[in-house]
Every structure is written in C-alpha cells, then in structure tokens.
N, C-alpha and C positions, 0 to 999 in steps of 0.2 A: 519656367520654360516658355519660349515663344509662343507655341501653342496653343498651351493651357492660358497665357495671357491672352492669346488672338478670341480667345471662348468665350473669356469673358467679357469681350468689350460687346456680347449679343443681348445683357442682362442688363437692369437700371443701375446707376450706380451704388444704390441703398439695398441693390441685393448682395449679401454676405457672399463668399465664398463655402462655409462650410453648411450655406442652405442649399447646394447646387448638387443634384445628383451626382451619380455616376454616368447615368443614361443623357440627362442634359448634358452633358461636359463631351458625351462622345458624340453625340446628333451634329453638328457641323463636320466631328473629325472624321465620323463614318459616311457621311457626305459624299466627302470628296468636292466640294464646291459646288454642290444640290444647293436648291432655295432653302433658307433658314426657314427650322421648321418651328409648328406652334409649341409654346411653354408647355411643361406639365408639368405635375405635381412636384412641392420644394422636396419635400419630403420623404425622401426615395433614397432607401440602402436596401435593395434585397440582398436576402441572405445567398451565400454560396451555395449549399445543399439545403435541396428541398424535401423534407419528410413525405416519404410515399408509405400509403399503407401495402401489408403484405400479401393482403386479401385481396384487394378490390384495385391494387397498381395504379392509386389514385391519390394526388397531394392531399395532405391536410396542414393548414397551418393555423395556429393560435396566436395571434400575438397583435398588440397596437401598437401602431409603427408612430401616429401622433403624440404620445408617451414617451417613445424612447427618443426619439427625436427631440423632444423639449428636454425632457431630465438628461439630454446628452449636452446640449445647446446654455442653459441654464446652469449648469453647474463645471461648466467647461473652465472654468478661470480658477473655481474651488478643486476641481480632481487633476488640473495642472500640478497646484503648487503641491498637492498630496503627494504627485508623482515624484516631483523633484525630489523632496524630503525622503521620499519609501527609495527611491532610488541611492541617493547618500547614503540614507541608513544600510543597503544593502552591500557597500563598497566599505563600508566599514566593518561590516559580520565578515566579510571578507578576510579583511585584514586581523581579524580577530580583537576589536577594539570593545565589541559587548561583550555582556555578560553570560554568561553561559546558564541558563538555567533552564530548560527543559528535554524531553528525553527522543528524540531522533534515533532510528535504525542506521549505524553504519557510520558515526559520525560524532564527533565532540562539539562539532557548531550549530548549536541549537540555541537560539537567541531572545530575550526578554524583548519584548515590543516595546520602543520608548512614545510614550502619551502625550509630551509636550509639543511636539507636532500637529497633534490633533487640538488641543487647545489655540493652537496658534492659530490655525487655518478655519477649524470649525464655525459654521455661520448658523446653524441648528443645532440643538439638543434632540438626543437618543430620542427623547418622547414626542416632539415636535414628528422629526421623521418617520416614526412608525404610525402616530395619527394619522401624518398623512396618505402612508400605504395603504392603512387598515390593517395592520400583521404586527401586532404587539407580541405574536408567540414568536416572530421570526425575523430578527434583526438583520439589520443594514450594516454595509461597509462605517457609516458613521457613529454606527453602536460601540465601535471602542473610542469615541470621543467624546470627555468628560464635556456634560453641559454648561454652555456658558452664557443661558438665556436666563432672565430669573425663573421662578416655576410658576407656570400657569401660561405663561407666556406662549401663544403660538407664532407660527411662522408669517413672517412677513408676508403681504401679497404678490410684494415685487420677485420675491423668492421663489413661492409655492407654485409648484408645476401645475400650469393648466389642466396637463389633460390627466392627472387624476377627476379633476372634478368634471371633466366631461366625458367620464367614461359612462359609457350605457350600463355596463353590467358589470362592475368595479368587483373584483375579487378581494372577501372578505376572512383575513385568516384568522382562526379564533385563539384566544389567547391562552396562555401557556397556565395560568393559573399559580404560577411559581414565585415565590418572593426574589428569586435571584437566576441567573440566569445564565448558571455555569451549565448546562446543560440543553439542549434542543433536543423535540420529537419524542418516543417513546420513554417511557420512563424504563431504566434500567433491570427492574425488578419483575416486567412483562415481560421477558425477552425468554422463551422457553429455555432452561438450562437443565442440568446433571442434574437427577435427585433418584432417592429410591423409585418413585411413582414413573421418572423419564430415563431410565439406565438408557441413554443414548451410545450404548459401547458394546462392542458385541462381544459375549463372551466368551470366558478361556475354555477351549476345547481344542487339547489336540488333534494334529491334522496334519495333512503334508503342508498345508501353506502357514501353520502356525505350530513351532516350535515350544513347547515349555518343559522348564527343566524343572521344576516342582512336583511336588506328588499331589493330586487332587483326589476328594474337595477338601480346600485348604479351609484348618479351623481358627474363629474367631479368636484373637487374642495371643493366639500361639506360634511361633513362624514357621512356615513350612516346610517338609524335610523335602533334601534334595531328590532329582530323581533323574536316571535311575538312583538306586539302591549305591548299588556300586560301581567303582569308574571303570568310565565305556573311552577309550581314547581316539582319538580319529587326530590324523597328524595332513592334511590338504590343502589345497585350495581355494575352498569353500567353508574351510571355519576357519575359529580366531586358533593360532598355532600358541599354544596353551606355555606357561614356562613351565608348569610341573610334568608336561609330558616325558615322556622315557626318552623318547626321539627328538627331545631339543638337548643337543650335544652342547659342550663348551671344549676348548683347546687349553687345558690348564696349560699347558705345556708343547713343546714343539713336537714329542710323538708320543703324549698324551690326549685322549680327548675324554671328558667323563662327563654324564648327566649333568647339564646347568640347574636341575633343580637343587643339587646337592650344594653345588658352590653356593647359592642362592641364602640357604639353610645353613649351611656353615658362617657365612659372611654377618647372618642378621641376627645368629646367637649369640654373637660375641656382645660384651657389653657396650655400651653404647651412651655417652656423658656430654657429647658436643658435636656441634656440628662439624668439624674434623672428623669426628668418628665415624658418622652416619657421610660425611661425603667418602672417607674410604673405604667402608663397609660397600657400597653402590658401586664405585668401582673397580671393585674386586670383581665381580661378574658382567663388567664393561670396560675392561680395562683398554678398548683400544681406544676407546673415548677420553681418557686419561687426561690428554692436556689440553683437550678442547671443552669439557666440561668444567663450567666453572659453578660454585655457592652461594654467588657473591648475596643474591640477594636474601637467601636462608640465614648467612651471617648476619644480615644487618636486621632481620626480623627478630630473631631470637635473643642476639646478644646488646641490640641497641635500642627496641623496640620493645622489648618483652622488659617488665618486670621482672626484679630477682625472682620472685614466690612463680610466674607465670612460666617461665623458664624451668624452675627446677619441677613446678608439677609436668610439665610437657616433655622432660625427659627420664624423669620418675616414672609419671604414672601415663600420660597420652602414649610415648613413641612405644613401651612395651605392647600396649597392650595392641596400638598397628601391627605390630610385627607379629604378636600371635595372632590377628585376623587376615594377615597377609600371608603367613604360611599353612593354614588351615584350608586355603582357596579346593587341594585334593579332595578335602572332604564336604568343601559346601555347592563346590561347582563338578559335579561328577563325571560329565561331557561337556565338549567346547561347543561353546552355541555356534551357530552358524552363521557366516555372513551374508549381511543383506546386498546383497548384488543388484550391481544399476539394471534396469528394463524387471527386476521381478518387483511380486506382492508376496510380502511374505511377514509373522509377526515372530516375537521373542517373547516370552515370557518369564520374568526373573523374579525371585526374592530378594527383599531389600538387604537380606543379608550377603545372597548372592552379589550385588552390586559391591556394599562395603568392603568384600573380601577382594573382589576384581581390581574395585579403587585406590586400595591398599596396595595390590601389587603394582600398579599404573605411580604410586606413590614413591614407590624404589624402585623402580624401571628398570624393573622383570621382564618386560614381555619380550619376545624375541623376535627381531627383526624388524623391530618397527623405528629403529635410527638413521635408518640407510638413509640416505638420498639420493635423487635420480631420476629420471625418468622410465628409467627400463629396473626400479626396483621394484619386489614383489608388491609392497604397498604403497605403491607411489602415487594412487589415487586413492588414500585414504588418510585422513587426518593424523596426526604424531596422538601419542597414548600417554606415552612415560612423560614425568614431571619435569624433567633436568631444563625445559628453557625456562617454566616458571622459577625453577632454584637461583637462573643466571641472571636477571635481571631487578634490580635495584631501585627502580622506581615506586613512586609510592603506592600506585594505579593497583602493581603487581606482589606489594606486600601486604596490600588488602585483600587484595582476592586470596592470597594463603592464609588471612586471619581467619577468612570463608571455610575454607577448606581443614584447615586444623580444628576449628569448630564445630563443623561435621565429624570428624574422625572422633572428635571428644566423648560425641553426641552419640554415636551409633557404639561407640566401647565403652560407654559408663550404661547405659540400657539398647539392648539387640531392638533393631526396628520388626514388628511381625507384618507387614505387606509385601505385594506382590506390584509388580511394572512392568506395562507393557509396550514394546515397541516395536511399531508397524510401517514397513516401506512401502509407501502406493504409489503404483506406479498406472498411468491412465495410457492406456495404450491405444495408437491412432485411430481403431475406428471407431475406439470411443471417447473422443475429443468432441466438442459441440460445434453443431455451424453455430456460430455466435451470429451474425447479420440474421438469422432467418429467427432466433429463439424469440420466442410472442410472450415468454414470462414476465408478470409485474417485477415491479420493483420491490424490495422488501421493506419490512419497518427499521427505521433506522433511528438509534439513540446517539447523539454526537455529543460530546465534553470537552473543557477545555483543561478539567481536572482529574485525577485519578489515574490510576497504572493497570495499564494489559492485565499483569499478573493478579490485579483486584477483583477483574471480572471473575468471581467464582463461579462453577458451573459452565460457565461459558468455553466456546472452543478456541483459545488462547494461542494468538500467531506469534511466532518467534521468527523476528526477521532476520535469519539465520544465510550465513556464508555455504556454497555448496560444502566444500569443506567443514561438516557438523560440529559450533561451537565457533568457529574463527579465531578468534586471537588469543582463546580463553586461555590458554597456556602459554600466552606470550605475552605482548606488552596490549592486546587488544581490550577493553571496559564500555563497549557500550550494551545497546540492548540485550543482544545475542549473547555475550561473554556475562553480563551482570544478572541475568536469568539462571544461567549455566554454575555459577560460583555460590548461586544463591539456596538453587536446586541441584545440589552436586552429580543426585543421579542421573543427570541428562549426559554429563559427562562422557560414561560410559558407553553411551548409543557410539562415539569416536571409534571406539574397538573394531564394533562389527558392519558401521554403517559404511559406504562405499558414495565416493562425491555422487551428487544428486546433479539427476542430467535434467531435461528441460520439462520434461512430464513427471519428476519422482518430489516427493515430500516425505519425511518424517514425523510419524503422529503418535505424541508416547502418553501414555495413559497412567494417571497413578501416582505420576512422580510427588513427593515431598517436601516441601520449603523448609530448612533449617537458620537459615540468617535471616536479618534485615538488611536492607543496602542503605544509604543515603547519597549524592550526587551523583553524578554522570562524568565518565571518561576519566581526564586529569583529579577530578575530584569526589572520586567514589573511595567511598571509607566504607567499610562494615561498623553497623549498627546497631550490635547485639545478636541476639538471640531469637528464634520465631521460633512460637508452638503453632504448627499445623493442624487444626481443627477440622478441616476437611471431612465428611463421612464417608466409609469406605464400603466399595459393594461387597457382594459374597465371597469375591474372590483375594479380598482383602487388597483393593486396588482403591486407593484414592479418586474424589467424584471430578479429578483436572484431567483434563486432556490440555496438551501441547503442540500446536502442527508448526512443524519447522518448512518453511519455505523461502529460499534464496531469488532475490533480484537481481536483474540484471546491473552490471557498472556503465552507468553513462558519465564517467569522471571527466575522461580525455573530450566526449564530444557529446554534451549536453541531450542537444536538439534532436537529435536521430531517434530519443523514446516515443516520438510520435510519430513516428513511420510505422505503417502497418503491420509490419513483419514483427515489430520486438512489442508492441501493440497488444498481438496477437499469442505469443508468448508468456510473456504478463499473465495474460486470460488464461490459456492453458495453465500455469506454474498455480497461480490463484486457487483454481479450479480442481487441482491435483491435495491440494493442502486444505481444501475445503469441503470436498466430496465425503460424504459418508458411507466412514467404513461399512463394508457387505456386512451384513449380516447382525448391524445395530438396531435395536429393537427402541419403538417409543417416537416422540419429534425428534427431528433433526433441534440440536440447540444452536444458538445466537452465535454468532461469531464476534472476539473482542479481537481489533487490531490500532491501528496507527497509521503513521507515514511511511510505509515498508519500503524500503529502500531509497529515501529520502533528504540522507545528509550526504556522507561522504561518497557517494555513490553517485548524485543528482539528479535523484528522481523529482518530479515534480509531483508533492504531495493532493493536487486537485485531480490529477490523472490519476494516481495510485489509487485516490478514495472511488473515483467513477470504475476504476477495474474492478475492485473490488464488492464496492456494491453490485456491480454488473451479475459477477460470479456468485455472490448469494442468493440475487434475485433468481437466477437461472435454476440453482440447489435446490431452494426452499428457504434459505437458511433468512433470520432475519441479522442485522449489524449492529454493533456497538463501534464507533469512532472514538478515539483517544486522541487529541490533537496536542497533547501534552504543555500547555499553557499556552497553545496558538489563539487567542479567542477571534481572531478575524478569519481565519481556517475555520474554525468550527460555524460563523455565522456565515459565511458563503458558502460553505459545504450544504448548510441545511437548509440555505434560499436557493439552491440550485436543488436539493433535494425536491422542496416545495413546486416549483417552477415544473420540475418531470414526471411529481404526481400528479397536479392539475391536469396535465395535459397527457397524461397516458400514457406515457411514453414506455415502451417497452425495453428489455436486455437489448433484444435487435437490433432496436433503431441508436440503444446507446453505442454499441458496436461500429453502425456503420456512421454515425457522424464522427465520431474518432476517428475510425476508414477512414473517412473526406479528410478530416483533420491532416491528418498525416500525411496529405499527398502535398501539400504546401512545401516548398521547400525554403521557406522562410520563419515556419514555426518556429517558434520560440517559446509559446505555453505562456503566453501574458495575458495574450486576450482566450484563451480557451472555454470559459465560460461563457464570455460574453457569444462566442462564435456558434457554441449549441446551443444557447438561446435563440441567435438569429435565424439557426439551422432549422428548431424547430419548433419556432412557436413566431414568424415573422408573418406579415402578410407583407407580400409584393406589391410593387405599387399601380401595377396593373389591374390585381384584383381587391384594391384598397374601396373603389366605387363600388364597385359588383358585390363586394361583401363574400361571401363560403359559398353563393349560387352555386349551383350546377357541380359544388366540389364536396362526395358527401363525408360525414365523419368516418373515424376508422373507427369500426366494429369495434365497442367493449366487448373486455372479454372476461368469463367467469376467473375468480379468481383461484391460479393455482397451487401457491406457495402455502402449504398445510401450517406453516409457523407462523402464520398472521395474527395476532392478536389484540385484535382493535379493542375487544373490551376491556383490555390494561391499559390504554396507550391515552397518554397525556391529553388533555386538549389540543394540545398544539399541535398535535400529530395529525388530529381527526380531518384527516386530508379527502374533500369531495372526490369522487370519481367521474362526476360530469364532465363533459368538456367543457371549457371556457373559453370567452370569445377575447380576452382582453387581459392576460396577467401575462407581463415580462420582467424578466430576471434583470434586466438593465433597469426597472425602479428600484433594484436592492443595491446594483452594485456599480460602482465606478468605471467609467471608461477607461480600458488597459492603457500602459505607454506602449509607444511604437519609436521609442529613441532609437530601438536596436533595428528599425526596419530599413530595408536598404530603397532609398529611392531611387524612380524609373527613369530614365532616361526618356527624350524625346523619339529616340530611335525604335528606342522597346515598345512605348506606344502605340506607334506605327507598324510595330510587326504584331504585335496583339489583334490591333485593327483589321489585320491582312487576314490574319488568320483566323477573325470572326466573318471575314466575306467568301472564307474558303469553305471554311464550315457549313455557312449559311449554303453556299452555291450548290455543293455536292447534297446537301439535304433535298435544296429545292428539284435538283435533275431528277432525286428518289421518287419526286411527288410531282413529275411533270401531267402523268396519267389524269391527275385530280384538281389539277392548277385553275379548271377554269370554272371554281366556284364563284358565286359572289361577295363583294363584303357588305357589313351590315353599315349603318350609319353608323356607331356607337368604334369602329373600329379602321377608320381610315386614316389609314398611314403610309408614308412614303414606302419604297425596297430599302433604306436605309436606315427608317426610322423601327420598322419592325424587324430588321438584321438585328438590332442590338438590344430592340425590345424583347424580340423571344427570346433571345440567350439569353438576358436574367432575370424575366420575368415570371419562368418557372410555369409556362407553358406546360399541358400533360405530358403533349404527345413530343415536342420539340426538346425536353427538359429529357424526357426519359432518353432520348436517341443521345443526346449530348452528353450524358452522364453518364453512358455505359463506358465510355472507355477512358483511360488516364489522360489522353490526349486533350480530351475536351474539358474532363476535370482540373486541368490546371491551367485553361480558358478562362475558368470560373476566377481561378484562385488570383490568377494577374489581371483580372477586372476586379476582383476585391480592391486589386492594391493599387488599384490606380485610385478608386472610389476613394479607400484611405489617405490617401498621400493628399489629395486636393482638399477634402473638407479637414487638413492637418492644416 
C-alpha cells in the first residue's frame, strides 16, 4: 500500500519491516503531515487486552517482549514452512486422505499427525530446545519432531535465541522425572477420585426430588426387590406411558380395541427360529409400521455374520430367555418412573435388572408412542427408545454395536446383575449461574495425555460428549464417543426413556452404570472386542464407584468462527459448569474430572478453547482435570505450556473468562492464534512501560488457595508450578507463531478510518479531562498530540486503557490496530 510504503521510506534501509512497530508505522499516519517524529523502540507488539486486577483496577503484566520478539524473528522462516506443511496436511484431513486413528466427540475425523514434516524442517532436537527453555517437564511445539542433531550436540549460536540467555530471572521448569512423556502435570493417580474413603455421590434417599423404585437398604450380593410391593400404575404426562399398563389400548381391529399388553404377550410366545419370525412377531403390535420397517440389518447379522453354533445358541437359548425378561417388566418395574423434564433437578433410581427388563422391552418395541414423528408429537423432544432403526440398517458400524447389545442381553440372562443406577437431571438455574469475568478461583491441577480413554479414568467424573438428544445416533448409524460409550454401557441407554432433550443449563449424571464390552476403533471402524468384567467397587447401595455426566456442545459445523463470540463462549461455561457441579448433597472431595475434545470433530469446535472452558469450569468447582487428547501429542504439549504459562503468572477463572470476552469480540477470529493472543493478553509488557519496568504498577494480590482438591503432594515434579509472580516467562518461547493465510487484509481506506477514529476517541477523552489539562509533563514523557493519540491507546495506559475498554466500540479499536500491527510485520 502507498502508504505503508511512504512509512517506510522514514527508516534506514537495513531496517526490516517486521522490526517496525505498530506505533512506528502509525506516528507519520497519525500526523497528518506533523514533523516526523523521534524512533522508539523496534520492538513493540503490545498486546490487545490488558490484564487488570480485580482488586486494585490496576494492570499487571508479566511477560518479555525481547524474547518473543527474537524467538518470533528467528525462527520465522522454520514456523513458515511448518505452516505451509500443517496447512496441506489440514486440507487433506479434510478430504479424508489420513488415517483415522484417534477418538474425537461428534466426529470420524480424527487424524494420525504425519512426522516426516518435522524431519524435513526441524533445525533442533527435542532436547536442544528444552535446554534451551529450561522446561524439560514441559515441551515445545518442536517436541513432536524426531531429532536430527547427533546427541550431545547443542544448538548453534547463530540459531539460539538471545534473549533466553539474557533474561534476568529466566523461569526454570522442573522436570518431569518420567522416562517418557505420554503424559504432562499431575500424575493421574493424585487426582482425588470415587472410593469407599471419598463416596463423592450422594446417596439413595427417597424424596420428592429423587425417585427410587427399589426397596431399601439394598443387600449385598442379592438384587433388590422392586418397590412398591405391588403395581401402582399412573398413565400421564410426566412418566414413561408403560406398555404393560391397562390404559395402553391397541385396535386389533376396526371396532375392537384390547390391551396392547396382551397382543404384546401373545405375539412373543409364539415360537420364534428366524429373524422372519421375530420381525413378524414385532409387528404384530405395530402393524401400522408394517412396510416402513425393515430387518435388513438383523438379517445380515444373524444369518451372514453369525456362525451356525452362534446363531442357533442365540435363538435357542439368548432370544427365549429376552422375551421372559421382557415380559416380566409388570413384576420388576411396579410403577413407571417418571420423567426427567427440562428446567427440573430430579434423580431415578433403578435396579440393573430393572434396566435389563426395560431394554428388553426397548428390544421389541413395546413402548407406546414413541414412533411418531413430528413436532407436535407427545415425545417429539425426546430421543426414539424402540430398536427398529438399529434393525434397518446394514452397515458394519451398526452390526457392531448389536454384537454389543446381544452380548449384554446374554450377559445379564445367563447371571441377573445385583446393582443399582442412578440417574440425575441437573439443572443450574439462572441465579445460580456464575459471573465467570469476576470469579478470583485458581486454576486447578491438571493431568494431560496423549494416551488412554475417558472411560479408563476410573473414579474419576467421566464426560460423555453427548447429543442434547441422550445417546445420539446410538440407534442409528451414529459410532462415535457418545454412541460407543452407550453400546458399551448399555445401561446408559435407558436414560433415552425418561430423559427429556437437555436445554442449555441441564446435563445428565448417571451413577453406577456397568461396562459389559470392549470396543476397538472409532466411527467406520468400530468392531466389538469381546467381552469386559467390570471390576468396579460398589457402594452400599450396590451402585458402581463411575459416575457419567452427559453434556452436549454446541454445532458450529455450518460457521466455524462464531464459537468465539461471547455469547456461545459463555454457554460453553454454563453447559461445562451444569455437567460438572456437584450433586447437592455428595459427601467427601469433589473428584477429578476426565474429559477430552468435547465437541471437537464434526461439530468444529476448537479443541484449545474446549480445554481452557473446561479447565475454567473446574477451576471455579474445586474440581481438579484429567485431559485426554486422544493421540493428539502437540494438543497435549501446548495445552500444558499454556497450562504452565497461567500458573506462573496467577492467572485466575476471571481473567481466563474475560480474555476469551476480548477474544470474541474480533471479528476475524479464527482460533489460530488464540493462544498466542492470551499470552500477549496476559503476560505482555508494553512497550511504553518496557523502560519503566512494573514501577508504580503493583502485583495482583495472591490469593489463598480455594480449590479443596489440590493435591500438590501427589503431583509430579513437573507440575510443582511456583506461585510467585514472574517477571519474564512467555508462552511464545513454547510455541510457534500462528498462520494468518486466513486473515483478510486492510485496505488503505480502513487505515484511515481506524486513524480517524483514534483522533475521535482521543478528542472526546481529552474534552472529559479539559478541567485537568493544565498539568505538566515530565522529561521522561515528551511527546507530540499525535504521538501520545496513539501511544495511549496501546500502550495500556491505567486510566486511558480502562475508559477505552469499557465499551465494544473502543474494543474493536484495539482489535483493527492488532491487525494492521499483523498485516505489516507479515
């Protein structure tokens, strides 16, 4: 652009473009044809939002700006060609050209990192780089890059970033102590969980808010009789409309109508030798479903899939003995539970036999009224029950998940399961939602992995990145996290019945459930895996020591970028916060939360915002995290040098809140550079008070620590994170500068009105402060009306800084002065 060129004919010509401010670059433009003013510093990006304490409504910033500047400058021509490469490789996950091997929420594209990349490009070895950090517990963007220096070998000098070695007070992270390094931060087995000592689950007591149809206190060993005694029938509204009730009619005929329990009972005594038989038997008490019900994929399981011996025992001895647990339901389920309706708190409480009897009827699609479709049907916001889409489809995905579910059914009619499960709708209702921007909670401890599954975390409070719709596809053609949980743990199943889609405050948290399979692959390529004994110990109430909290993401399929806007932001937090809160009335720690990339694949969330909501939400709880990145290792080591980076430096739930806030109000985000951006956020110095040093700007207040599930004396070395402040650690020495391919550049015109609209600002401030105008200035700070126009707006001034940032208008001042800064030193 003319102008950008006219700028720089003010410089030598051996001065670089990307050594030139932001603030140099605008001093002639803000001018207006003023006398060119004196140079200052090359080195100058202040950050967009400036971290103000809560207390004291006073900036703090941590960070050395001679550092990132050089390790930006210095490795600019190495984190180009990374980008190119990460870039390609991304347009081919796309197209589906990788391999698919690990486990994403919501999603089959979940992709193997290819490493010859990093060979090609890499000018350092893993150990080279973290010497140079000082953070051998806490790897580098470069740490998935196999070394190709011999060993022993350090880094060049032409290479090695200056200003580590002339930092004053160089942050040193201690090391991990671990021979390998699938793991970051707490060791796993610290992380308080489920045990007799910690029953973090409150128990079974009837109540109005908690339902249980068992008879208590339930004995060990033996499964619990139903309760009441005898059946109590309620035909409404508000519970599941039962198929053995009196009052669920059938039309044998056009002026017959008789008990569908009976047809039900008639239909499933008959004998039964092929899947012909069991499809006509089923619709005989759905016959209006007749020619829209198809078997196709029961046929191809049974008769092409199964073994002769597998076959004949499954219609010998498995289907009898469903069909006597499926009509037995009168006597195991005595009243219909009731449904968990959106806006309430309320729990269920069943016998696992209870369950297999219900699943069994879900099995032959009994229940009534739950095929309709429609929007103005009675369960039109509630998930399908009956099995008939799983019978229709013929993929392999969905003849797996019935080898799942026949092996349950095998499992629970050759020995009666004796436990009990419970399932709790929480629902957070608005006035007790959290101010997230104001919460002062530390951060918690957090364990990151790039190996191991959710469902391994035992003890732990295990997130199922679940469809509002409970279970999503699991009866249709859907195999990822949510459905391969579900198929796994059949009794989650059932929560379908009575659960009611989950609005934007509600989650599901079921206690007790059972593992009966193993799985193997994801999506296209999940097979069942045998057989699982659940080892699990169970409390007094004969509930298994797993909790489950089912909580649904948002879809940002159609329009990616919009998950950084404030509002769905905020959401998140809420939805997070709903599925992580501990139930009233749980006695002991809160225990550890195990999750992942929750809503991350086909959904497109971005798994580094997922993880900071998430952590946020912990931190706020008590709760400490376990991350599962599921063979991401460059997620898991930027996750936990960002981790690193917000415990040095104090950073609180709040401030993680409100730089998100800032975040979001870009309307250019794209989530590339988002780490790098709350590092600049906060931990930058300006380059105004880069001379001055933290003078006159005091620390924000530690504060005692709140979070009761802390437990430093398990936590790895690597974790053992100071709480000092520190004058000099940024996250731009761990990680690469983002691309900005996808940024749109500024026009000369836009410039110009940015400009305009820093003299408006400027003007109307100064009228505010005419009363006071006629201080003096010091030596240390003479500068033109144009040069301090543009100097206070990003130099993060107190008083100037806080007037500018209270409203969105001046906030997105900031954001198109970021982007002019980017676009030039691009």
């Amino acid at each position: 652009m003319q102008l950008i060129l006219k700028v720089m004919s003010n410089y030598p010509p051996k001065k670089k473009l990307c050594q030139i401010s932001i603030k140099d670059m605008l001093k002639p433009l803000a001018s207006r044809g003023k006398p060119e003013l004196e140079n200052k510093k090359k080195h100058s990006s202040p950050p967009p939002f400036k971290r103000e304490s809560m207390e004291a409504g006073k900036f703090h910033t941590v960070a050395n700006k001679q550092c990132t500047e050089s390790l930006r400058m210095e490795g600019k021509d190495l984190g180009a060609k990374l980008h190119d490469e990460e870039t390609k490789e991304y347009h081919r996950e796309e197209k589906g050209d990788l391999k698919p091997t690990s486990k994403n929420k919501d999603s089959e594209l979940s992709w193997e990192k290819s490493e010859h990349m990093c060979k090609k490009n890499s000018k350092f070895s893993v150990d080279d780089v973290n010497k140079e950090v000082g953070a051998s517990g806490s790897r580098s963007d470069f740490s998935t890059c196999p070394s190709t220096q011999p060993k022993g070998k350090s880094m060049s000098d032409d290479l090695k970033p200056k200003s580590f070695s002339q930092r004053d007070n160089p942050v040193k992270l201690k090391p991990s102590g671990r021979p390998s390094s699938e793991w970051q931060g707490v060791s796993l087995s610290s992380l308080p969980h489920l045990s007799a000592s910690n029953p973090n689950i409150p128990p079974v007591v009837p109540s109005p808010d908690h339902t249980v149809l068992v008879k208590l206190p339930v004995s060990p060993g033996s499964g619990p009789l139903p309760y009441p005694s005898g059946p109590f029938d309620v035909w409404d509204q508000y519970h599941v409309r039962m198929p053995c009730s009196p009052k669920s009619q059938y039309p044998k005929n056009k002026d017959t109508v008789v008990p569908r329990w009976s047809v039900i009972c008639e239909a499933l005594s008959r004998e039964i030798k092929s899947v012909e038989d069991l499809e006509k038997a089923v619709l005989e008490y759905n016959s209006r479903y007749a020619s829209r019900w198809k078997f196709r994929g029961l046929h191809i399981l049974l008769e092409q899939e199964f073994e002769d011996e597998e076959c004949a025992y499954f219609f010998g001895k498995t289907l009898p003995a469903m069909i006597q647990l499926a009509l037995m339901l009168p006597q195991l389920v005595t009243q219909p539970p009731p449904l968990l309706l959106q806006g309430t708190t309320h729990s269920i409480t069943l016998s696992q036999m209870q369950i297999a009897s219900l699943l069994a009827n879900a099995f032959f699609c009994t229940f009534p009224r739950r095929n309709a479709k429609g929007n103005d049907t009675e369960y039109a916001k509630y998930p399908d029950i009956n099995f008939n889409r799983l019978f229709f489809h013929k993929e392999q995905r969905s003849l797996e998940k019935l080898k799942c579910l026949l092996h349950y059914f095998k499992r629970v009619t050759t020995k009666s399961p004796t436990g009990t499960v419970t399932f709790t709708r929480q629902t957070v209702l608005h006035q007790e939602i959290p101010n997230w921007a104001t919460s002062k909670r530390p951060l918690p401890n957090l364990h990151v992995s790039s190996t191991g599954l959710i469902e391994e975390a035992t003890g732990l409070l295990q997130v199922d990145f679940a469809n509002k719709y409970l279970g999503g596809g699991v009866l249709g053609l859907g195999c990822v996290q949510e459905e391969i949980r579900f198929v796994l743990c059949p009794e989650l199943i059932i929560s379908r019945l009575f659960t009611q889609a989950l609005e934007k405050t509600d989650a599901l948290i079921i206690t007790g459930c059972e593992q009966f399979s193993r799985g193997s692959g994801y999506a296209s390529t999940f097979c069942w895996d045998g057989p699982h004994e659940d080892t699990t110990p169970l409390d007094k109430w004969g509930r298994r020591l797993c909790q489950v909290t089912a909580i649904d993401a948002l879809h940002f399929t159609k329009q990616p970028n919009i998950q950084y806007k404030p509002t769905y932001i905020i959401r998140e937090l809420n939805k997070a916060y709903a599925g992580f809160k501990v139930i009233n009335g749980s006695p002991g720690v809160p225990t550890g939360v195990a999750t992942g990339n929750w809503g991350c694949g086909a959904f497109k969330g971005n798994p580094r915002l997922k993880a900071l909501i998430q952590l946020a939400v912990c931190g706020h709880i008590g709760r400490n995290l376990a991350y599962f990145t599921f063979g991401d290792e460059k997620l898991r080591d930027d996750l936990y040098t960002m981790y690193v980076f917000l415990k040095e430096n104090n950073v609180t739930v709040g401030e993680i809140a409100q730089v998100l806030h800032h975040y979001g109000y870009r309307e250019w985000s794209d989530g590339s550079d988002l780490f790098h951006y709350i590092c600049h956020s906060l931990g930058s110095y300006d380059s105004d008070t880069d001379q001055e040093g933290s003078k006159g700007v005091p620390d924000v207040p530690e504060e005692a620590p709140t979070n009761s599930c802390q437990t430093d004396d398990a936590a790895s070395p690597s974790a053992s994170i100071s709480h000092t402040k520190r004058s000099s650690q940024s996250i731009t020495e761990c990680l690469p500068e983002p691309s900005h391919d996808q940024q749109h550049k500024m026009s000369e015109e836009k410039i110009l009105q940015v400009l305009s609209e820093c003299d408006r600002l400027f003007e109307s401030e100064k009228n505010k402060k005419k009363q006071g105008a006629g201080h003096s200035l010091d030596s240390s700070s003479q500068k033109t009306d144009s040069e301090r126009r543009v100097g206070d707006l990003k130099s993060g001034s107190r008083k100037e800084s806080k007037a500018f940032q209270s409203g969105s208008e001046s906030s997105r001042l900031f954001s198109l002065l970021d982007e002019i800064d980017r676009q030039v030193n691009k």
